[in-house]
Chimera marker file (.cmm) of the C-alpha trace (Angstrom):
<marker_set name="trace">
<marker id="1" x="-32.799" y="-6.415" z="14.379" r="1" g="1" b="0" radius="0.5"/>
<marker id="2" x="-31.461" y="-2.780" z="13.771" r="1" g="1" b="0" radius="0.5"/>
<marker id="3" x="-29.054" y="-1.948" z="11.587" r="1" g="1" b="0" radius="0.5"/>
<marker id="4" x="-26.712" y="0.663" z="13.036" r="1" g="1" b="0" radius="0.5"/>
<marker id="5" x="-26.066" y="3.586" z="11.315" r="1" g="1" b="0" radius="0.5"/>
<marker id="6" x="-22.316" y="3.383" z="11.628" r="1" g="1" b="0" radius="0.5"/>
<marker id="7" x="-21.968" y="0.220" z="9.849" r="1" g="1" b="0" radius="0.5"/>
<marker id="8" x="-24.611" y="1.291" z="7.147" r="1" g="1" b="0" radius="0.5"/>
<marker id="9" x="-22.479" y="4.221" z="6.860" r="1" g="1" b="0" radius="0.5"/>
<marker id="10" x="-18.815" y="2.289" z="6.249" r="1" g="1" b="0" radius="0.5"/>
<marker id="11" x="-20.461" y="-0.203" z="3.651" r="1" g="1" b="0" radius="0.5"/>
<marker id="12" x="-22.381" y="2.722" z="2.022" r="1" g="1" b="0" radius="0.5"/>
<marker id="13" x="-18.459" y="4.037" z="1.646" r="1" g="1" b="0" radius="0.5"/>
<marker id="14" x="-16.373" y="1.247" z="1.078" r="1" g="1" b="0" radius="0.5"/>
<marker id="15" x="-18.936" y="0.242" z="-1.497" r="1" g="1" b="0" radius="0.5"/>
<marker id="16" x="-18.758" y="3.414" z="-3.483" r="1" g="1" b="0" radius="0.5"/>
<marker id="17" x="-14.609" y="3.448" z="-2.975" r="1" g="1" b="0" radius="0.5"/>
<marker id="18" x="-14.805" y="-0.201" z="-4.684" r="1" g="1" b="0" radius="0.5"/>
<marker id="19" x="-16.845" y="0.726" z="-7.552" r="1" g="1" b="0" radius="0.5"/>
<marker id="20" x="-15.031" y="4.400" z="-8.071" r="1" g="1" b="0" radius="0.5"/>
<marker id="21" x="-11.947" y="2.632" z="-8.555" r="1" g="1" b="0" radius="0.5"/>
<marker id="22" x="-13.136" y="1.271" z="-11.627" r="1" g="1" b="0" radius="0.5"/>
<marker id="23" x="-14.240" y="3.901" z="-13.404" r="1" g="1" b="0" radius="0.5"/>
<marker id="24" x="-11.287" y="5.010" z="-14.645" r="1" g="1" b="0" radius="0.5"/>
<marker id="25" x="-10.528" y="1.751" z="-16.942" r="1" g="1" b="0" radius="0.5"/>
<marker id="26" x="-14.658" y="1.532" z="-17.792" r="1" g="1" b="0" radius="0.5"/>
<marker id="27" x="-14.410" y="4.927" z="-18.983" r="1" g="1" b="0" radius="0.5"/>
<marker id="28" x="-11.178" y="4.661" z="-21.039" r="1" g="1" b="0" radius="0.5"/>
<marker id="29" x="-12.684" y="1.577" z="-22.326" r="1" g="1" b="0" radius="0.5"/>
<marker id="30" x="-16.220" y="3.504" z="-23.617" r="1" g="1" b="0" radius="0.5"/>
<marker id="31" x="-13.883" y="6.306" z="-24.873" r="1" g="1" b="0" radius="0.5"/>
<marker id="32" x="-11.853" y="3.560" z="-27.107" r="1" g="1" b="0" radius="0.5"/>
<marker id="33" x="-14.786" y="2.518" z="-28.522" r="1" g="1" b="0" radius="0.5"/>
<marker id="34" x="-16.140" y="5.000" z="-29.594" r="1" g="1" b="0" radius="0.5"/>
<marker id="35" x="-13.255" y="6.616" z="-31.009" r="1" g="1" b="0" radius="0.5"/>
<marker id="36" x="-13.479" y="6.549" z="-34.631" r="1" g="1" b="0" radius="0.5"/>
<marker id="37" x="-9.403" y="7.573" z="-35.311" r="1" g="1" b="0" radius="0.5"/>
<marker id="38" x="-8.959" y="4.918" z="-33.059" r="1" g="1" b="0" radius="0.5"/>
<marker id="39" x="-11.325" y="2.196" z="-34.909" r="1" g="1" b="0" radius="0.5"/>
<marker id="40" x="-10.057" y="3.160" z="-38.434" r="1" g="1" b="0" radius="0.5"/>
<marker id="41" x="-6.533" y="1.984" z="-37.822" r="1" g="1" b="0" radius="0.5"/>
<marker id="42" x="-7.904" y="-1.216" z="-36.418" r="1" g="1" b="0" radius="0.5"/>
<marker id="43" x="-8.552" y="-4.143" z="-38.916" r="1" g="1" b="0" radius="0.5"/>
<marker id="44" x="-11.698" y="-5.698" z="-38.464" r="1" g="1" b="0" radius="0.5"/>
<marker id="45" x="-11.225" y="-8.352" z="-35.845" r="1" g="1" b="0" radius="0.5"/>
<marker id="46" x="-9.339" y="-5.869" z="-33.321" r="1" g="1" b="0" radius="0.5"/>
<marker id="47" x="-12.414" y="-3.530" z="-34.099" r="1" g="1" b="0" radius="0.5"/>
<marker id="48" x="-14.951" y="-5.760" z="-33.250" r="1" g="1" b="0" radius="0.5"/>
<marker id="49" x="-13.371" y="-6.335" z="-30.193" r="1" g="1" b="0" radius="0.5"/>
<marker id="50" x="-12.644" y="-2.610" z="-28.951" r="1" g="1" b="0" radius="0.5"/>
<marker id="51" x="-16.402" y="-1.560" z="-29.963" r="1" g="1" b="0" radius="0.5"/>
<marker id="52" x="-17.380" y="-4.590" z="-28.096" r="1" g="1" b="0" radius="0.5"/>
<marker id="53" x="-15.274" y="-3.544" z="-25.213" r="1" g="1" b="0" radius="0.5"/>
<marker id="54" x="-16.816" y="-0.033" z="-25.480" r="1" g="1" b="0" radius="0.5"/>
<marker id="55" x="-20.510" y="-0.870" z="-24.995" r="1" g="1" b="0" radius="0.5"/>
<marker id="56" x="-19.125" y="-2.751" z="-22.337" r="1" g="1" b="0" radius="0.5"/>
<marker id="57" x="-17.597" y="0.377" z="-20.939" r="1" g="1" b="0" radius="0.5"/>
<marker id="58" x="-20.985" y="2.120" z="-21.410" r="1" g="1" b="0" radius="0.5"/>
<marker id="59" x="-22.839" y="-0.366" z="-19.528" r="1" g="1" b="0" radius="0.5"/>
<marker id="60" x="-20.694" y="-0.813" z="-16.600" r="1" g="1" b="0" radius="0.5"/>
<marker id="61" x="-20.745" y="3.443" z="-16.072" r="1" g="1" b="0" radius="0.5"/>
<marker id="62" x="-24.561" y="3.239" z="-15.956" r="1" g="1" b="0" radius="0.5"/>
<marker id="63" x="-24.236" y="0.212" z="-13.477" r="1" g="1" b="0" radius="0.5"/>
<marker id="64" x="-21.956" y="2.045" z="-11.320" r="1" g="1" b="0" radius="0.5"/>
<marker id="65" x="-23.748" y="5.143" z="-11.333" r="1" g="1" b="0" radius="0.5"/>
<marker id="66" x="-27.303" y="3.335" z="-10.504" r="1" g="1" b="0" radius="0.5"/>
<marker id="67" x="-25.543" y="1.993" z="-7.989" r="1" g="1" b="0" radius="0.5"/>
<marker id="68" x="-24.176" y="4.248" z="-6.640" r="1" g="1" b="0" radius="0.5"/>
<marker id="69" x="-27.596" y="6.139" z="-6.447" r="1" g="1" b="0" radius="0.5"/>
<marker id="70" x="-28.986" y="3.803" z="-4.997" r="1" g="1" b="0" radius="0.5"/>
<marker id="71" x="-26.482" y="3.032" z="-1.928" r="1" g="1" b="0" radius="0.5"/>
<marker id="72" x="-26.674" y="6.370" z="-1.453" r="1" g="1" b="0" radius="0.5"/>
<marker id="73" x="-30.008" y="7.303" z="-1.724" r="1" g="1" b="0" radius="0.5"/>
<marker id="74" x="-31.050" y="4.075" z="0.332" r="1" g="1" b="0" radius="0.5"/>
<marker id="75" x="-28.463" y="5.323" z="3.291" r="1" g="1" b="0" radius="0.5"/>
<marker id="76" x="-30.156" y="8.582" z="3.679" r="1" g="1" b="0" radius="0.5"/>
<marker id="77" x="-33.683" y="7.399" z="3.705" r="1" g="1" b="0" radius="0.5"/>
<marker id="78" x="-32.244" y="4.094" z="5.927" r="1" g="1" b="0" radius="0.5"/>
<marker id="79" x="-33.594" y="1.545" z="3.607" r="1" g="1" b="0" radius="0.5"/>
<marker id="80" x="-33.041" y="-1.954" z="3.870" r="1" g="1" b="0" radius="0.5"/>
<marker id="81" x="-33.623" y="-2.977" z="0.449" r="1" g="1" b="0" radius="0.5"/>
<marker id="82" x="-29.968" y="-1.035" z="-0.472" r="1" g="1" b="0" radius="0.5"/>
<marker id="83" x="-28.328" y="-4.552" z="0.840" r="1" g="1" b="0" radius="0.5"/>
<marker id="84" x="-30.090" y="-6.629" z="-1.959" r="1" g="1" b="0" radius="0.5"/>
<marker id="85" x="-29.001" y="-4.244" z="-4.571" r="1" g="1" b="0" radius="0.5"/>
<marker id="86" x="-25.783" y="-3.785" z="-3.348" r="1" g="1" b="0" radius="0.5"/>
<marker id="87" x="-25.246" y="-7.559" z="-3.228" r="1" g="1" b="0" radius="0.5"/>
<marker id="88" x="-26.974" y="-8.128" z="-7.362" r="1" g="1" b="0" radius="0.5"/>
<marker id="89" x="-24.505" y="-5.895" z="-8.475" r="1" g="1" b="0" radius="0.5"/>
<marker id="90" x="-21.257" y="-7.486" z="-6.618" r="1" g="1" b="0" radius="0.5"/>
<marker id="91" x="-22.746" y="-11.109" z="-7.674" r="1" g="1" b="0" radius="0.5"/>
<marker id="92" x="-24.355" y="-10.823" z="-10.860" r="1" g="1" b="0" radius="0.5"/>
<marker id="93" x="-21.740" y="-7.397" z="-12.456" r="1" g="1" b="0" radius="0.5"/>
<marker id="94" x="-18.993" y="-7.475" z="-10.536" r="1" g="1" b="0" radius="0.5"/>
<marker id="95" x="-18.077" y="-10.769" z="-9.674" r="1" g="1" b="0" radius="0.5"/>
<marker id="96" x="-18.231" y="-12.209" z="-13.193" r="1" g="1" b="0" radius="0.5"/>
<marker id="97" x="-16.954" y="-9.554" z="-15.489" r="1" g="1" b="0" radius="0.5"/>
<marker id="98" x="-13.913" y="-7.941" z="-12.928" r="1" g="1" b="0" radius="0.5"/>
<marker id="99" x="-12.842" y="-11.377" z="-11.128" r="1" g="1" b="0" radius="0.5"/>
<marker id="100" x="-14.134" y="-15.007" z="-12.291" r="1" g="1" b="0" radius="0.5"/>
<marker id="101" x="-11.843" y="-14.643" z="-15.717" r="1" g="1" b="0" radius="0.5"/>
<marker id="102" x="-9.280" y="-14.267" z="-13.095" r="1" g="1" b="0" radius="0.5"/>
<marker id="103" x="-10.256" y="-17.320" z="-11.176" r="1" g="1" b="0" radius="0.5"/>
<marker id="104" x="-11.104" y="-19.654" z="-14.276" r="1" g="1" b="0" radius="0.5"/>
<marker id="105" x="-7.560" y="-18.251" z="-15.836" r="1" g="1" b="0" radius="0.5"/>
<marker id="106" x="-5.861" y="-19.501" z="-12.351" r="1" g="1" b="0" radius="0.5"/>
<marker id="107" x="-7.896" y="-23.006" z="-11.896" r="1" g="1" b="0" radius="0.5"/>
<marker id="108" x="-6.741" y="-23.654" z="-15.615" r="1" g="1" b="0" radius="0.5"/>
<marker id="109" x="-3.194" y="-23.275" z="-14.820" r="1" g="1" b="0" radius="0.5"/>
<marker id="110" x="-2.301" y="-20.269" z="-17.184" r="1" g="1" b="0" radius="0.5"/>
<marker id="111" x="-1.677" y="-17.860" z="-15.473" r="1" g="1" b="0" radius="0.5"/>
<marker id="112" x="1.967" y="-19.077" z="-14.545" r="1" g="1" b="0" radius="0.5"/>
<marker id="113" x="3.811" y="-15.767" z="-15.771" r="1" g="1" b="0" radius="0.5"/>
<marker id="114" x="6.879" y="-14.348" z="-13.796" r="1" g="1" b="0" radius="0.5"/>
<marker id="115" x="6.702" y="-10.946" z="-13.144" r="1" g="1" b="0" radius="0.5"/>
<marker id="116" x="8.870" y="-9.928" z="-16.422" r="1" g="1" b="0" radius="0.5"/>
<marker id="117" x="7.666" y="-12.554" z="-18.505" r="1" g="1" b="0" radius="0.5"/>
<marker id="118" x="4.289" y="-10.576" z="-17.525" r="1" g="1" b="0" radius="0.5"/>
<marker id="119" x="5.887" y="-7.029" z="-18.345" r="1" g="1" b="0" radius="0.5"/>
<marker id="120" x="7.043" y="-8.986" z="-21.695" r="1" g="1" b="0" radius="0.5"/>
<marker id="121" x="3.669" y="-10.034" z="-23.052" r="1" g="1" b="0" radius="0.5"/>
<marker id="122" x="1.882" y="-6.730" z="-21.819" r="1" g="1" b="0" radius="0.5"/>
<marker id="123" x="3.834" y="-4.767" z="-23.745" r="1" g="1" b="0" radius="0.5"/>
<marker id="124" x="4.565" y="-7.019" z="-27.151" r="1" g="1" b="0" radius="0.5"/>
<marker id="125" x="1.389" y="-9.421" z="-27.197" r="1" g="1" b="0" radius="0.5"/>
<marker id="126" x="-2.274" y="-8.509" z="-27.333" r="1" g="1" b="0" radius="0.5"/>
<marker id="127" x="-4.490" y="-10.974" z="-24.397" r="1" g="1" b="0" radius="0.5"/>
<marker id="128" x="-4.991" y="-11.091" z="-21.148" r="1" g="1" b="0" radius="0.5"/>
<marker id="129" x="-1.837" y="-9.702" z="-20.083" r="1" g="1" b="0" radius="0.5"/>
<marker id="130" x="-2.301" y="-7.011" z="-21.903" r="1" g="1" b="0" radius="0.5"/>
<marker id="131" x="-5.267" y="-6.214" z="-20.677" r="1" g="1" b="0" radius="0.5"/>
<marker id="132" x="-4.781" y="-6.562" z="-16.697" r="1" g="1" b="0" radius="0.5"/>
<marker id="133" x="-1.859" y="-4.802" z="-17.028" r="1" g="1" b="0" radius="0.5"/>
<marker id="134" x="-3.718" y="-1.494" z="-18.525" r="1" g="1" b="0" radius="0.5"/>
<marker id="135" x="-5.872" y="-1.891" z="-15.414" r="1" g="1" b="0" radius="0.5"/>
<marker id="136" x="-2.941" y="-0.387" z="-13.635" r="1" g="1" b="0" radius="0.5"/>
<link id1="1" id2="2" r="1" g="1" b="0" radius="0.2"/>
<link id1="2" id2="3" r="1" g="1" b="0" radius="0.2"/>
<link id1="3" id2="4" r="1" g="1" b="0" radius="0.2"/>
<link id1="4" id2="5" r="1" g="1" b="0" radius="0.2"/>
<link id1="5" id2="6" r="1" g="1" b="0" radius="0.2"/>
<link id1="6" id2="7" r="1" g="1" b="0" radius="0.2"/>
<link id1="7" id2="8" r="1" g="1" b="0" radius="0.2"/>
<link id1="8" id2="9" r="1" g="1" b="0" radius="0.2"/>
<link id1="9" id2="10" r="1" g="1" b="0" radius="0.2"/>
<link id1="10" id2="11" r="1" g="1" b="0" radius="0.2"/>
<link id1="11" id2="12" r="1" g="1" b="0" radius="0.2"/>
<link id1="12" id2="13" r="1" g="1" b="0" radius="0.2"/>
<link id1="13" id2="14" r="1" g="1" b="0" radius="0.2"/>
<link id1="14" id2="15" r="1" g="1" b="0" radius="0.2"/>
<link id1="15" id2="16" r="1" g="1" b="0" radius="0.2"/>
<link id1="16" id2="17" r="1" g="1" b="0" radius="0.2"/>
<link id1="17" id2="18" r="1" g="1" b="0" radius="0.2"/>
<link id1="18" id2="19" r="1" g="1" b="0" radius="0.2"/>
<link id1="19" id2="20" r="1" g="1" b="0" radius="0.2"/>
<link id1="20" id2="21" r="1" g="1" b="0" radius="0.2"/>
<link id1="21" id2="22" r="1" g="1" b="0" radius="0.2"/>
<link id1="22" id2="23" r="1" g="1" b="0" radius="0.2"/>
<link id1="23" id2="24" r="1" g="1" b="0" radius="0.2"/>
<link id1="24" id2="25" r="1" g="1" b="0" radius="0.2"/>
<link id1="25" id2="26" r="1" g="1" b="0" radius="0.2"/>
<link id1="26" id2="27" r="1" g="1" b="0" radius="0.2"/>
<link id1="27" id2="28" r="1" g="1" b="0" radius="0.2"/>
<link id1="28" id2="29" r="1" g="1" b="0" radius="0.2"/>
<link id1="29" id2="30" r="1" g="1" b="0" radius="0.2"/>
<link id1="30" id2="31" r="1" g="1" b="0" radius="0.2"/>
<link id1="31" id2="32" r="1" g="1" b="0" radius="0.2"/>
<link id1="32" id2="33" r="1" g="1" b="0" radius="0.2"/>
<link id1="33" id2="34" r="1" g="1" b="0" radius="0.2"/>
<link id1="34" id2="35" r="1" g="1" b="0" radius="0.2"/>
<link id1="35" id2="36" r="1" g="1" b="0" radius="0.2"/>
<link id1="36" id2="37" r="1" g="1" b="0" radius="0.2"/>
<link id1="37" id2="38" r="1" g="1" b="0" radius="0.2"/>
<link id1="38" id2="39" r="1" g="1" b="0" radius="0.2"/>
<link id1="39" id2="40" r="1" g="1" b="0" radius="0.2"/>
<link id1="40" id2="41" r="1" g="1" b="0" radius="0.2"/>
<link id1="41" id2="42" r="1" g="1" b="0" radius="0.2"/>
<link id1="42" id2="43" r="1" g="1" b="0" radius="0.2"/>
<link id1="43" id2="44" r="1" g="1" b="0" radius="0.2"/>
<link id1="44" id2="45" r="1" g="1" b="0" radius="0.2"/>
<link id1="45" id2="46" r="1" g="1" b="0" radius="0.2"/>
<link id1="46" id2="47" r="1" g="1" b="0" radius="0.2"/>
<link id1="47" id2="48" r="1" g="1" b="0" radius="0.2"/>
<link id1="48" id2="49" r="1" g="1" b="0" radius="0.2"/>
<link id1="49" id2="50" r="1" g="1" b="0" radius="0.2"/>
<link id1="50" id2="51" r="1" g="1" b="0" radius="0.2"/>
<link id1="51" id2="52" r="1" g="1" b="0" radius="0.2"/>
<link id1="52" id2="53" r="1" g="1" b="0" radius="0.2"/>
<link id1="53" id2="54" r="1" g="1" b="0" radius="0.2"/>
<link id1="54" id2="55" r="1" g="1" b="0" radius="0.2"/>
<link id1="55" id2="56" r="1" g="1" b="0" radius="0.2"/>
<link id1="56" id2="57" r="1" g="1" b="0" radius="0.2"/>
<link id1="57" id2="58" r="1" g="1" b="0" radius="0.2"/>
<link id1="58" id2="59" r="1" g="1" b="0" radius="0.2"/>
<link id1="59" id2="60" r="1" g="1" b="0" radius="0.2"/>
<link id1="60" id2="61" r="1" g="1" b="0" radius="0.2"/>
<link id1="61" id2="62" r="1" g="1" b="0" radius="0.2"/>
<link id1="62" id2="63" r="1" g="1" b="0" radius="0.2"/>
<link id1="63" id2="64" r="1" g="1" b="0" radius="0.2"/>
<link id1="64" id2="65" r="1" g="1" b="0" radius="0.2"/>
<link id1="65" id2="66" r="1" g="1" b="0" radius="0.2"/>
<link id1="66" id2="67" r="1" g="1" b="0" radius="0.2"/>
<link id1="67" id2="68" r="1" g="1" b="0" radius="0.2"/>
<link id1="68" id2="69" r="1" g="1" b="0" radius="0.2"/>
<link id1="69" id2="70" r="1" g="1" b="0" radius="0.2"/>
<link id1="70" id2="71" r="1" g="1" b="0" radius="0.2"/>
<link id1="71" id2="72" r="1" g="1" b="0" radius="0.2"/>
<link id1="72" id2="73" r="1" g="1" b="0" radius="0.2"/>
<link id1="73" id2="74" r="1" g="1" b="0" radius="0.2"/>
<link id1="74" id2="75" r="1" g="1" b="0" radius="0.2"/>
<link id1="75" id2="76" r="1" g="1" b="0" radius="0.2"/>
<link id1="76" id2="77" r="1" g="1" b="0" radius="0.2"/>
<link id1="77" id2="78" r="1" g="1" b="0" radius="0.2"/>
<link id1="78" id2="79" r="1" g="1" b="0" radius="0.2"/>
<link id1="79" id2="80" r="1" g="1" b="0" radius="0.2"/>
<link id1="80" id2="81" r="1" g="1" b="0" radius="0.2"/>
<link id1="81" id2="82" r="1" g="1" b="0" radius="0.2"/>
<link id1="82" id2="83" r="1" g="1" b="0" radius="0.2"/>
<link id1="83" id2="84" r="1" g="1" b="0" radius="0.2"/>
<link id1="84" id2="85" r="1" g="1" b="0" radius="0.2"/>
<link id1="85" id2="86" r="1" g="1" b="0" radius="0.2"/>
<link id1="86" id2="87" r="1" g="1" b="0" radius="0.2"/>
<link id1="87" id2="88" r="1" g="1" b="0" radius="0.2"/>
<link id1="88" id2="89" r="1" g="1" b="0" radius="0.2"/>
<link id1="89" id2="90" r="1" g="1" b="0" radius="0.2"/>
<link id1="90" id2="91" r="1" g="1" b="0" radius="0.2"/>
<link id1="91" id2="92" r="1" g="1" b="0" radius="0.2"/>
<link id1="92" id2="93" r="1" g="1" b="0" radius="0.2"/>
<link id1="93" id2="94" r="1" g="1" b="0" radius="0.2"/>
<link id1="94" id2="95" r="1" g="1" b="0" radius="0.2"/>
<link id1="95" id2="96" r="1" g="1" b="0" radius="0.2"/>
<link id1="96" id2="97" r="1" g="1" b="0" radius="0.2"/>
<link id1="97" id2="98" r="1" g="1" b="0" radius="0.2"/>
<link id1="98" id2="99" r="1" g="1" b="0" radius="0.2"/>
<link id1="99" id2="100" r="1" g="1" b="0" radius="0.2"/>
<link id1="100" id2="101" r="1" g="1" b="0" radius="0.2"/>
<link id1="101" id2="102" r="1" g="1" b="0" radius="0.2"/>
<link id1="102" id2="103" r="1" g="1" b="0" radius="0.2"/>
<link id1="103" id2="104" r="1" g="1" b="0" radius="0.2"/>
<link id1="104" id2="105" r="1" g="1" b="0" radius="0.2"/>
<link id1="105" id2="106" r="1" g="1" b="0" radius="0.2"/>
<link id1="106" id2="107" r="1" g="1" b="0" radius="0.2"/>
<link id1="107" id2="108" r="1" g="1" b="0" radius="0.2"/>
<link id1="108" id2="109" r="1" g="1" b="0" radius="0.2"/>
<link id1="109" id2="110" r="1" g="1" b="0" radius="0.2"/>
<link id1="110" id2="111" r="1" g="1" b="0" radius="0.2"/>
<link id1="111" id2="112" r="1" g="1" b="0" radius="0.2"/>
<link id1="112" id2="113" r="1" g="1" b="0" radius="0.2"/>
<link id1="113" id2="114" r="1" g="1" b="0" radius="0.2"/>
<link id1="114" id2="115" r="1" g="1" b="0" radius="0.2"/>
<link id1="115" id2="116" r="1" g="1" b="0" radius="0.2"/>
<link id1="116" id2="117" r="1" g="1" b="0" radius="0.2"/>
<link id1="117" id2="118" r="1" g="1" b="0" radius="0.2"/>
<link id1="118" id2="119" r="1" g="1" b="0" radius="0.2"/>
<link id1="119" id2="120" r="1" g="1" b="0" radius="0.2"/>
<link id1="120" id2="121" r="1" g="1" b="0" radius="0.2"/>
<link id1="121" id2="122" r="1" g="1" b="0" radius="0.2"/>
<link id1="122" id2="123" r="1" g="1" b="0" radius="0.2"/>
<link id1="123" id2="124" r="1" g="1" b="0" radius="0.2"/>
<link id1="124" id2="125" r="1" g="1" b="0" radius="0.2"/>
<link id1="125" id2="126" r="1" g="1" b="0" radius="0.2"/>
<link id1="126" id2="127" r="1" g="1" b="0" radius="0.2"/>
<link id1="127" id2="128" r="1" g="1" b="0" radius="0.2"/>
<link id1="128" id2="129" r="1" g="1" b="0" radius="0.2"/>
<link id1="129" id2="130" r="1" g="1" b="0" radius="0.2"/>
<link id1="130" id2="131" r="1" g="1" b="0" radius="0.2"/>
<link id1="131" id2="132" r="1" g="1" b="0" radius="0.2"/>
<link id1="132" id2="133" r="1" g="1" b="0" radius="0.2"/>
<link id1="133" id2="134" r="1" g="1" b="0" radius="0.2"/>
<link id1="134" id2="135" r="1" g="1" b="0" radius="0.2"/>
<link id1="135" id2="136" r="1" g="1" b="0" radius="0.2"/>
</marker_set>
């Protein structure tokens, strides 16, 4: 079975539109964390925590960029292998660092916010709200 070009080509770009859009928050995330104004006025807990989230950043910026290497490099030479690598980093980076804290968040009933309740706690309370809401 062929794969046709044209629907090589539209995963090849929706992939790369899916993982540019997270760049932006990986980036600023690296950038935090390695800021050392930024860590000094921290106390230790909250510093752990942003350095933490910085080498996450890091990571996540060389995943997205050997992906998107790959996707691309794989769609000019037509290479079938692209799929599997395209499908370990949705399942095994993707999936559980951008959406399963979502899903285990909703199965345990906590996220039951109301949009300004929401607002509220991203703005006064450190967490999860907090944290989705500086997605956007």
């Amino acid at each position: 079975m062929r794969i046709r070009r044209a629907s090589l080509l539209i995963s090849s770009v929706l992939f790369t539109a899916a993982l540019l859009c997270s760049v932006p928050w990986f980036l600023r995330a690296a950038l935090d964390g390695h800021d050392k104004a930024t860590l000094r006025a921290l106390d230790a807990g909250f510093r752990a925590e942003v350095e933490t989230r910085g080498d996450l950043g890091v990571v996540s910026l060389a995943i997205i960029s050997i992906g998107l290497i790959v996707v691309w490099t794989g769609y000019v030479k037509r290479e079938r292998w692209t799929w599997l690598v395209m499908f370990i980093v949705v399942w095994a980076w993707a999936f559980p660092l951008l959406v399963l804290p979502l899903c285990i968040a909703a199965f345990k009933g906590r996220i039951v916010l109301t949009f300004s309740e929401w607002l509220y706690s991203a703005i006064y309370q450190p967490g999860s709200p907090r944290m989705w809401g500086s997605r956007f």
